[in-house]
C-alpha positions, 0 to 999 in steps of 0.5 A: 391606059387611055389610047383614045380621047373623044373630047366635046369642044366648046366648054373643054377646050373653048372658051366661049361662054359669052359669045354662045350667050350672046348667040342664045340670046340672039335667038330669043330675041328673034322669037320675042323671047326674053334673054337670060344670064349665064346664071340661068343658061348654066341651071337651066342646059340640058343636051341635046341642045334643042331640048334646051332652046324648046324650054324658051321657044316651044315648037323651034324648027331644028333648021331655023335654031341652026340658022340663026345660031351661025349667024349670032355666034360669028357676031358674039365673038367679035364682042366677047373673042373666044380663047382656048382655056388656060393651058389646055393647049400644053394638055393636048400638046402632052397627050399627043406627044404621047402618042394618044388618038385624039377626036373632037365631036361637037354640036358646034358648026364645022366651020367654027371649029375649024376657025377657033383651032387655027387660032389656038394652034391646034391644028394638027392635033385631032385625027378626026373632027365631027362638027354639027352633032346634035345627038352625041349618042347617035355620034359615038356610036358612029366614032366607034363603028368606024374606027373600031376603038376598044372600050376600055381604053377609050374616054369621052371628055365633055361637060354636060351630063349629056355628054356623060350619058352619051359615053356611058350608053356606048360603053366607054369611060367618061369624064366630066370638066367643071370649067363649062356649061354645067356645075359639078353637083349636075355633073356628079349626079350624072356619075362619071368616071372621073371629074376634073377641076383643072387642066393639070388634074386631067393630064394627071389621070390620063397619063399618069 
């Protein structure tokens, strides 16, 4: 039985695709690069996420890419406004009804996070919330020091292969969401736990 849910956020549960292309773009652009689709973000992500901008930019700083990103998301999503994915909030609502632990890691800027959960009337519903990861490896080894989970009753949710090998280098089960960054052949070769194409296949394995 699942006790512990690590859920990675942008991509799980928000929805936010068009204003993370419009930051990603915002930032090439800034460096005279060209912009992509979402075609070619979703073939082309790898995590941790400066690996994926050195593929556009070679030799971005850390500090700079950070800078910049708060500055081109904030204005992406007045454009494209984000949203929690359909009924992902009934999921978490049954999960923590349920009595399940539930955390978010995420390489999204706190104050972001804080922003979005308002506004999808999640707060209130994770017990921890760890924003500005760039290495989830590095995160859930921290997660799970602190709070002494037991492997086996404990998953990672995200939607990269980054994610799924980050859970699997810590010990514990992972489950990937098709509904994100990468598409499920990525996914699959990343051999995860579980996969899931919808929010009702989720709550399903998890509770039963």
């Amino acid at each position: 039985m699942i006790k512990n849910i690590i859920f990675d956020w942008t991509g799980v549960i928000n929805d936010n695709m068009p204003a993370s292309l419009y930051a990603m773009n915002y930032i090439f652009k800034y460096y005279g690069a060209r912009e992509i689709t979402v075609e070619e973000m979703k073939r082309e992500m790898i995590m941790p996420y400066p690996l994926f901008y050195e593929k556009f930019v070679p030799g971005i700083k850390l500090e700079k890419l950070q800078e910049l990103y708060k500055i081109g998301y904030p204005e992406g999503r007045k454009i494209y406004p984000t949203h929690c994915f359909p009924n992902m909030d009934k999921t978490l609502k049954k999960f923590k009804e349920a009595g399940i632990n539930m955390i978010i890691i995420s390489s999204d800027h706190t104050s972001h996070l804080f922003e979005e959960m308002e506004n999808y009337g999640l707060n209130g519903f994770f017990s921890e919330i760890y924003g500005d990861v760039v290495n989830k490896k590095v995160g859930l080894k921290e997660i799970l020091a602190k709070h002494g989970f037991n492997h086996d009753d404990t998953i990672f949710i995200g939607d990269t292969c980054h994610e799924i090998d980050s859970g699997k280098s810590v010990g514990i089960l992972t489950g990937a969401v098709t509904w994100g960054f990468q598409n499920e052949d990525s996914l699959r070769n990343a051999k995860p736990d579980f996969v899931w194409h919808n929010p009702e296949e989720l709550e399903k394995t998890i509770l039963g």
